[in-house]
N, C-alpha and C positions, 0 to 999 in steps of 0.2 A: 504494500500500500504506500502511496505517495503522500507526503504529508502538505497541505495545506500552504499554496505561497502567495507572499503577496507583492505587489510590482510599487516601486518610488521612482521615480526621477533625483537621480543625484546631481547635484553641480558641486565642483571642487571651485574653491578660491582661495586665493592667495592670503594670508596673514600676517600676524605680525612675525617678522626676522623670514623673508622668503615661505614661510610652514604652508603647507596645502592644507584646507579643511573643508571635511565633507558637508554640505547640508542640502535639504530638501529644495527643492525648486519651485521659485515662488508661485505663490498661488495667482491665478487670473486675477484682473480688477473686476470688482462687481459692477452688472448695471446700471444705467444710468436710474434714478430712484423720482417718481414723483412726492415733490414735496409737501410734510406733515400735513401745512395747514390744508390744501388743498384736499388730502386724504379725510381730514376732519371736516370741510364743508361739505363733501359728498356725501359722507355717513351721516351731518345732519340733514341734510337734502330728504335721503332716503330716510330716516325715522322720523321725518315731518309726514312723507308719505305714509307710514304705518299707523302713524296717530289719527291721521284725515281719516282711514277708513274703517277704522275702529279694530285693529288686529292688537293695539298697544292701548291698553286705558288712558297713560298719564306718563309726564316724565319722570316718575317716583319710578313707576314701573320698568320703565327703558331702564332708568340708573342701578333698577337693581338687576334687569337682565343683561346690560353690560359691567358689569360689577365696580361701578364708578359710583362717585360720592351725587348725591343729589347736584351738590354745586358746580362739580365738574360736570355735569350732564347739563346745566345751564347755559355754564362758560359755552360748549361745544354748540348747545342749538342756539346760544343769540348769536353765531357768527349768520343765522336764518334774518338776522336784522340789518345785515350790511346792504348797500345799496345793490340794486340788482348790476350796476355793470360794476362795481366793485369788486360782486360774487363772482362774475363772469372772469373777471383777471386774477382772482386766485384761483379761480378750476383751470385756467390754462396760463400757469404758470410755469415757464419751461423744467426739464430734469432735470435733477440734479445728479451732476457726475458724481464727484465728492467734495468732502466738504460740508459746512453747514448750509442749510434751508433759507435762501434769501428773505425768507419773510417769516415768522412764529404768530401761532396763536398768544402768546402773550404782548406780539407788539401789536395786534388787532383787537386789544380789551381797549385801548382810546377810542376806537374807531368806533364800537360797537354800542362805545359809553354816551356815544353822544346821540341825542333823539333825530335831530333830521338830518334828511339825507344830502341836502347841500353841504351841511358840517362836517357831516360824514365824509365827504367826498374831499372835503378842507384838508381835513385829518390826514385821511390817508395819502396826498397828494402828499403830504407835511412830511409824515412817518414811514405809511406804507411801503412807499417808493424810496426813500433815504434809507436806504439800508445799512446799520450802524457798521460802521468800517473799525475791524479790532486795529488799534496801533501797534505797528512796530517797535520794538524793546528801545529805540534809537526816541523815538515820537514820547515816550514816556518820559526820559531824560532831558528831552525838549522844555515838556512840561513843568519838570520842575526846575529848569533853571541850566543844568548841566550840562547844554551843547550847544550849540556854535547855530548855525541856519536850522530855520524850521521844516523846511521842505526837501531839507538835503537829500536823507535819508529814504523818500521818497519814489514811489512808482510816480510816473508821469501823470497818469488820468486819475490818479487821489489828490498830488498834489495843486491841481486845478480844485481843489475841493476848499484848499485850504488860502487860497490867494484870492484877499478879499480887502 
């Protein structure tokens, strides 16, 4: 009897002092991924649908059949309060290769906070769209004093961001 094999892709590299060393071969990049918030306005889209025709009582009910907190099942369906083409550009929000999600359901609680939909549309033009840019380690030391030009340090189309 043959006992049981299993097949790896090995690559050899180089180390420290000339040494060869074995490791496994890296793994594929994932998919490109559609992003969170968009995932979360369609799941509320759909469980607006199931409440309209009575398969769902109540949102107590949904929160306890997706095993979420009452409040977060709130959060999730007043993104149902955004304006309609607001909605429309987070469902076609392009994918995300990697990396973080250009937009969070937590940066759309201002948006959602406010009652009309002109404001709304303020908001989001304000926030939505201004997608906070994390600073480089360089940009931090900017801040507090410790280096020479502000925009040194800089990609090109951030620091148009910052030349005002």
């Amino acid at each position: 009897m043959s006992e049981p094999t299993t097949q790896t892709k090995v690559v050899f590299r180089n180390a420290w002092l000339g040494r060869k060393v074995m490791g496994e071969a890296q793994k594929p990049e994932s998919p490109p991924r559609v992003p969170r918030v968009a995932r979360l306005l369609a799941l509320a889209i759909r469980l607006e649908e199931l409440v309209q025709r009575g398969e769902i009582a109540d949102d107590a009910e949904l929160a306890r059949l997706g095993r979420v907190t009452r409040s977060r099942m709130a959060q999730i369906m007043g993104l149902l309060c955004l304006a309609p083409d607001i909605q429309e550009e987070i469902l076609f929000l392009p994918s995300v290769e990697k990396g973080r999600d250009p937009v969070t359901e937590r940066q759309l609680r201002a948006v959602v906070a406010e009652m009309e939909w002109g404001r709304k549309r303020g908001v989001w033009r304000k926030r939505g769209r201004c997608i906070p840019v994390r600073l480089p380690r360089t940009m931090s030391r900017v801040a507090e004093g410790r280096s020479g030009d502000l925009t040194a340090s800089l990609p090109r189309h951030h620091a148009k961001i910052y030349d005002a």
